[in-house]
N, C-alpha and C positions, 0 to 999 in steps of 0.2 A: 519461335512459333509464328504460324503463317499471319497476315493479319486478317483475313475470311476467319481463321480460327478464334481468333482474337474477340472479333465482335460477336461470333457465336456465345462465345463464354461469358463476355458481358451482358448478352442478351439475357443468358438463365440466369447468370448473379443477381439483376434488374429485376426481373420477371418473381425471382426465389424471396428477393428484399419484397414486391410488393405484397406477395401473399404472409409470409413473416408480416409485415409490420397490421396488415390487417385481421393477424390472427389477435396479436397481440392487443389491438386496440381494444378486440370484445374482454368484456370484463373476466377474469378469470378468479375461481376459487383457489387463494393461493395455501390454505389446511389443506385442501383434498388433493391438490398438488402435491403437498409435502407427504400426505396419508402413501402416494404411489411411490415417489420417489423410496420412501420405507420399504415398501413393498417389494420393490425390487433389487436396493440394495444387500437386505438381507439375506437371501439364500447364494448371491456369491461370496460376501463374509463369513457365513456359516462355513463353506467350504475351504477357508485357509486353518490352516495349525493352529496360529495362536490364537484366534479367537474362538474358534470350535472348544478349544479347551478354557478358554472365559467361561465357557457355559452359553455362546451364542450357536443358535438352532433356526436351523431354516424356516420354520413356522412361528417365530417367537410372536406376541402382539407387545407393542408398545411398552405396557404400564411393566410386563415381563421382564423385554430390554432395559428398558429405566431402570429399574429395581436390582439387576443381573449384573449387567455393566458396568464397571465403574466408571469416573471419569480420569481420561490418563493425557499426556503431553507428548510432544516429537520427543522430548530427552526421553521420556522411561521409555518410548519405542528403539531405539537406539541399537538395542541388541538386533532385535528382529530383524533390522531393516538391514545390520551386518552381517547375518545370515541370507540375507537375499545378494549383498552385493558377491557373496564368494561364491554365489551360484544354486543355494538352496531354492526351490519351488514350493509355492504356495504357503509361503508362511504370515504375508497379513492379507493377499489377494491372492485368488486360483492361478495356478500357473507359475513360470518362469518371468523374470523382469528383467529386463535389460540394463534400463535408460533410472538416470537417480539424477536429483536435481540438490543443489548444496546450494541453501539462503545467504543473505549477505549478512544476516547476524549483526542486527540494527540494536537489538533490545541489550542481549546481555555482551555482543562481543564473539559470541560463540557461535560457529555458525551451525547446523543441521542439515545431515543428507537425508532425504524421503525417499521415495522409489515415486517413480513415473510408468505404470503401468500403460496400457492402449485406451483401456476406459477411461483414464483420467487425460487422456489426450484429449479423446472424445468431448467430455465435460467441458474443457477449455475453449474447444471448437464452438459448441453450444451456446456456452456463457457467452464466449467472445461476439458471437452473433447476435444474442438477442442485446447486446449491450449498443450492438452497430444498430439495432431497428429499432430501438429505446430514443436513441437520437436521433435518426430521422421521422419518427413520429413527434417529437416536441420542438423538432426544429427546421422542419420542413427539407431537408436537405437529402438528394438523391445519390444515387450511385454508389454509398455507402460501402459497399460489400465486393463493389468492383475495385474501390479503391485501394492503388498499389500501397502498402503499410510500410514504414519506414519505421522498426523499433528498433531504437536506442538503449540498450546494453545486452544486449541478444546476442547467441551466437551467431554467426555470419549463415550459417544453413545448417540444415537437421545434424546431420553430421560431423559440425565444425571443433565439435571438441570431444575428448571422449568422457565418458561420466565418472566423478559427478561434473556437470555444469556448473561454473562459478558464479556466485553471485548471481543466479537465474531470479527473472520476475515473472508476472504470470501471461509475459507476451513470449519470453522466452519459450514457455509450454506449448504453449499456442504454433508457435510457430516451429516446435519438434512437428505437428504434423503435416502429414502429406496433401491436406486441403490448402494452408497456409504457403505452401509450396508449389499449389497449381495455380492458385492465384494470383501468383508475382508477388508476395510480398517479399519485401526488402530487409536482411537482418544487421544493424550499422548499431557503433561499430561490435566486429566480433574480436576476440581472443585470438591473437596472433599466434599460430601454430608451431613455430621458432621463433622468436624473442618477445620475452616477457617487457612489454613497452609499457609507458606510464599511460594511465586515465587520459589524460591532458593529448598526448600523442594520437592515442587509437580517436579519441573524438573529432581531431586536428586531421585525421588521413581520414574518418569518415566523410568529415565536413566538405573533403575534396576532392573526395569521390562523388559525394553528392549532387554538389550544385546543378552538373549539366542533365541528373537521372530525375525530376519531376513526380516525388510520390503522393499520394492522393490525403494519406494521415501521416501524422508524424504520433509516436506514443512514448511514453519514457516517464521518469518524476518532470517536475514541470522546471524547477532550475536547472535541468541539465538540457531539456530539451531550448528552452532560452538561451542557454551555453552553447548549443551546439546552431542554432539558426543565426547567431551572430556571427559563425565564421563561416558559414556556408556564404550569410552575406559579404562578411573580406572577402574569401576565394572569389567570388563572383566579379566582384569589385577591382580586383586586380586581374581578370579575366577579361575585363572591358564591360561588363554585364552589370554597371551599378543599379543599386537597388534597394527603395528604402524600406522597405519589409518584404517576407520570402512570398507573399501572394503577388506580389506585383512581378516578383522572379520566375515563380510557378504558376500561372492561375488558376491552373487545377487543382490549388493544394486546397484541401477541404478544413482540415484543421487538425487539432491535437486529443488523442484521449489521453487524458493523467492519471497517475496513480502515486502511492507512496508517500503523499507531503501534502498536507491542504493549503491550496490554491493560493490564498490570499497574500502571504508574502509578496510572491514574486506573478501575481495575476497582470497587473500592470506593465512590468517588463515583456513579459509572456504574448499578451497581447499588440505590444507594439514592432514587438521581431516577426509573430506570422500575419499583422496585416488587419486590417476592418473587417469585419463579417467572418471574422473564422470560427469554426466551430468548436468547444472548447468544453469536452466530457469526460468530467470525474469515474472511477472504473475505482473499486475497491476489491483487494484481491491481493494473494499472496500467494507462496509456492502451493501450499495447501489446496486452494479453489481460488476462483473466481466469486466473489459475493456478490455486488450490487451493483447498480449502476445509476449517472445522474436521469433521471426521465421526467424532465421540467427545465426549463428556462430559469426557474428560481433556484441557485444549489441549496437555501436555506430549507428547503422543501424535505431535505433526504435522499438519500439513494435508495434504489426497489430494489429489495432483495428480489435474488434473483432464482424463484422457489421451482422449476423446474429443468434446471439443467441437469440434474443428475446429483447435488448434494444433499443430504439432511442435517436443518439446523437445528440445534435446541437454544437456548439460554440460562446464562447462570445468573441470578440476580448479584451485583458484585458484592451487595450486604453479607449474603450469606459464602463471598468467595474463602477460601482457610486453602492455602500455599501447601499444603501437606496433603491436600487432596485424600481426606476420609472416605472410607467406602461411604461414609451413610451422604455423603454431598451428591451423588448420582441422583435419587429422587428428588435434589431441588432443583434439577436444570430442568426450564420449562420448553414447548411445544411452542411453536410458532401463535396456535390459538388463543397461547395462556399471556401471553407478553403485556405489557401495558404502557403509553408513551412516556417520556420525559424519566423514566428511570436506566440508567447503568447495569447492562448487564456483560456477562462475560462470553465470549464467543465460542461456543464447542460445533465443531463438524463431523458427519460419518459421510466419507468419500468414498469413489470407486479408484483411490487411489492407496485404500489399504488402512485407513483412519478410523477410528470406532469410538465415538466420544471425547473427539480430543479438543482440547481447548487450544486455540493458535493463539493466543497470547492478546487477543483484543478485547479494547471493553468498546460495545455501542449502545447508543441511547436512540430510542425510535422515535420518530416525529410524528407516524401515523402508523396505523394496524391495519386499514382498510384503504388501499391496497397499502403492502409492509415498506415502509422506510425509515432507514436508518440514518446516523451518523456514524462514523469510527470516532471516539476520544479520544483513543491515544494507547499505547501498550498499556497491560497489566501493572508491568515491571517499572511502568514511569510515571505513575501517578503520585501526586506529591501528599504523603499524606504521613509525616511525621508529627505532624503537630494537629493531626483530627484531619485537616483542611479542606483533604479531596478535592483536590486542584486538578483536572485532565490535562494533558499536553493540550485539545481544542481550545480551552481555557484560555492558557498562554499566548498560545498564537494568532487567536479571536482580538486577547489585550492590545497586543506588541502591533500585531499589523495594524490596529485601529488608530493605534498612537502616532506610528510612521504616517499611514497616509494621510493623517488630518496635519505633520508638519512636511509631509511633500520629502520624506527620509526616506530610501532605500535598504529597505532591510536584506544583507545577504545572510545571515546567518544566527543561531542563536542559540543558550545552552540554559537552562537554572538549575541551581544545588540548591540544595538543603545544608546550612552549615548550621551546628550547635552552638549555642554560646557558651561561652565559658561556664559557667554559674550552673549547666546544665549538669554539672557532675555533682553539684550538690543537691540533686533533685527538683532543678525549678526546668520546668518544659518552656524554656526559650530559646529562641532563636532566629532566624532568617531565613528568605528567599536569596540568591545570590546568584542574579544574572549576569551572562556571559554573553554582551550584544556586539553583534558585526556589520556596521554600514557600507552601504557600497561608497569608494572614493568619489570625494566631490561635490556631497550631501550639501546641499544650501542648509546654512543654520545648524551645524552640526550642535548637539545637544550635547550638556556637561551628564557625567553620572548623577547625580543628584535628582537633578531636574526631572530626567527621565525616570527614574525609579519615583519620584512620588506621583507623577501621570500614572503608569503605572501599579500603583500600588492603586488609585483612587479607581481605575477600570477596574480591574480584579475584585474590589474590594462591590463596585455596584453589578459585576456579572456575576460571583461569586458566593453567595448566601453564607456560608461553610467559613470561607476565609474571612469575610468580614466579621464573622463573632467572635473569632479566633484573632483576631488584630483587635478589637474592641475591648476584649477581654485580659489581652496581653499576651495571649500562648503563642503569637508571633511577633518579632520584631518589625520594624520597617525592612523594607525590601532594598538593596545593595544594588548596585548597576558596575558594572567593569567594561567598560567602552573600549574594543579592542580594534589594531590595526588591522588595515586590510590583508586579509590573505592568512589571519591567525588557525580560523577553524581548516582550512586546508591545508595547511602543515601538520594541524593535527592529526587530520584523516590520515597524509600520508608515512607520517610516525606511526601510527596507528598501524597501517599496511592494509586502510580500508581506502584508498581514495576511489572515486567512480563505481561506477556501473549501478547496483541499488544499494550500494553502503549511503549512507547517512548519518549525519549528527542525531546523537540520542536529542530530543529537545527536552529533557524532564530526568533526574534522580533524587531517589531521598537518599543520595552519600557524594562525595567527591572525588567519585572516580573519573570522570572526565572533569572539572572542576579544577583541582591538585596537576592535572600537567600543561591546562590551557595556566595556569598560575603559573609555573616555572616558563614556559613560551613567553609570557607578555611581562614578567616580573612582579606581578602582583601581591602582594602580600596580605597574609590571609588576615 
């Protein structure tokens, strides 16, 4: 591209960011946002097969939908969505569909193809924008939109694999379109088109293709994108280019948006690979949509849902969640209006990506209604609640990371079971937490199991309301710690045949399925 063209383009990106972010500023109705978004998603839903025969009508109102619909999941859409990939039109959006995107199957293992229609390109686009003017309005930081993107487990360009997409996140979507594409954004690493290479590898040829191309954001989970700026700095390093963080290497690099894993573990790390003053923005979001974004300098603040890109949310309170999804549960998922802070709810979406009440498997807890932010908890699937407890993976991770940095530990990684006690087959509800912790090598003061599980146990127990009555009273045992070597959970991963891209460690079950083979890896006995 010429470079007169170049700074033209930068010019509108500039000019595009400033009136975005001053739209953005004036307060917005974010109900009457959601009332249109309805409004419009519904008469191109009315138009697919399977939901015209739901009973859904181009004119429905609301309390209608609610009552009509039920609420359903990516699995029971399943079939549908195999009748779109052999080429069937318009069965959960109008039209023909190409393009399908395959999750990394974090929660149960199993992973889910969806369809990626153009509207839900579109949506991506949207999201991904106002999330870029979110952060430059609370962080003062320009160029935003011009900046070359550098996502980490992306395919290499729109085209780089055929569908479904493996292991796709929602920078992958973003970056199927053709705006993503004029903009220079960068897709590292992608899926090698002839041989199937390890995680480790494709990051390792990213990291060295990188160093000498200077992009503006880096995006990914945030231990990978830490994983992947420390070898950009070796390459560099044995390039003659030392450098002790990548802003000093790049100086245009503006910073990171994260997703998939809350910050805190690895914030630290994170921050010392890309440099002082980087700018560092939580993005919640899944193949499904784009959701929230951080828009405060405080993360503890919440993420703005993000009410008009093109999605409609409701909520499930989690009190009233039931796994078997009864018709009569559709009328308790409430309206962005109805919601209320500091409670747990379950996340349902209708996308223009063919979705109609589906729950994508999260629970959030809102911090404020005016304007909407949330938290994510943690999956549905991984809340610890055998023994009453209602422990979120936030929970957990809020604990552990709090414990690591007040002894200066490096937390790499981390698992809890649920294991029963023995006694429990003769009807006594006891049992245990039963953590699987990973320090990085080298920890000053490495801590014994013991030790650590009753710190531990003592955070939980004063973050926790639930669990501490539930420890008080006896329906849980004291909490277990298993201190494993380095490199345990990524063995796991890649036994597993999950290693990289947006796979991750479950951090939370109430059974021992990931539990039972980190035990046969490190020798553990139960």
């Amino acid at each position: 591209m010429p470079a007169w063209l170049r700074r033209l383009r930068s010019l509108r990106l500039a000019l595009r960011e400033a009136a975005g972010a001053r739209r953005l500023h004036r307060e917005e109705n974010a109900p009457a946002r959601q009332d249109r978004t309805f409004a419009e998603l519904v008469p191109s839903l009315a138009r697919a097969s399977h939901w015209a025969a739901a009973g859904l009508e181009p004119g429905i109102d609301y309390a209608t939908f609610r009552r009509r619909l039920p609420l359903t999941t990516p699995d029971a859409l399943a079939p549908q969505v195999e009748r779109m990939r052999r080429g069937e039109a318009g069965v959960l959006w109008p039209g023909p569909c190409t393009r399908f995107v395959r999750s990394a199957g974090t929660a149960t293992g199993a992973a889910r193809v969806l369809p990626v229609p153009d509207a839900l390109g579109e949506h991506f686009r949207q999201a991904h924008e106002a999330a870029l003017l979110h952060a430059r309005l609370w962080s003062g930081r320009h160029g935003l939109l011009a900046a070359p993107h550098l996502f980490l487990g992306a395919p290499s360009g729109p085209a780089a694999a055929p569908p479904p997409w493996p292991a796709a996140d929602p920078f992958t979507l973003f970056g199927a379109t053709a705006v993503a594409t004029a903009a220079g954004h960068r897709f590292q690493p992608g899926p090698s088109p002839t041989t199937a290479t390890s995680w480790t590898d494709q990051l390792e040829t990213a990291a060295a293709a990188a160093w000498p191309h200077p992009p503006g954001l880096l995006a990914g989970l945030p231990d990978q994108v830490a994983a992947f700026g420390h070898r950009v700095l070796a390459h560099a390093a044995r390039a003659g280019r030392p450098a002790r963080h990548l802003r000093e290497l790049w100086p245009d690099l503006i910073g990171c948006l994260h997703t998939g894993l809350p910050l805190a573990p690895c914030a630290a790390e994170l921050r010392a690979v890309l440099g002082p003053g980087s700018l560092l923005q939580e993005v919640y979001a899944a193949v499904e949509g784009l959701f929230a974004c951080q828009d405060s300098p405080r993360p503890e603040d919440g993420l703005r849902l993000l009410t008009g890109s093109g999605l409609f949310f409701e909520f499930l309170p989690w009190a009233d969640y039931d796994p078997a999804l009864p018709a009569s549960l559709g009328t308790r998922a409430l309206p962005l209006e109805e919601v209320r802070p500091g409670i747990d709810y379950a996340l349902v979406v209708t996308t223009p990506g063919g979705l109609v009440r589906t729950l994508v498997g999260d629970l959030v807890r809102f911090t404020s209604v005016e304007p909407p932010r949330l938290l994510p908890t943690g999956r549905l699937e991984h809340q610890l609640t055998r023994f009453g407890e209602e422990v979120s993976e936030r929970d957990l991770t809020t604990c552990l990371a709090g414990v690591c940095t007040r002894h200066s530990w490096t937390l790499v990684q981390f698992h809890v079971a649920t294991r029963l006690a023995e006694a429990a087959a003769a009807g006594l509800a006891r049992g245990h937490h039963e953590w699987w912790v990973e320090l990085r090598a080298g920890t000053v003061a490495t801590p014994t199991g013991p030790h650590l599980a009753q710190e531990l146990d003592a955070a939980l127990q004063g973050l926790n309301p639930a669990y501490a009555a539930r420890r008080r009273t006896g329906k849980i045992s004291a909490p277990v710690v298993r201190l494993v070597m380095p490199g345990v959970f990524a063995t796991w991963l890649r036994a597993e045949g999950r290693e990289g891209g947006l796979h991750r460690v479950p951090r939370s079950a109430n059974d021992l399925r990931c539990a039972e083979p980190l035990a046969r890896l490190t020798n553990f006995a139960g």
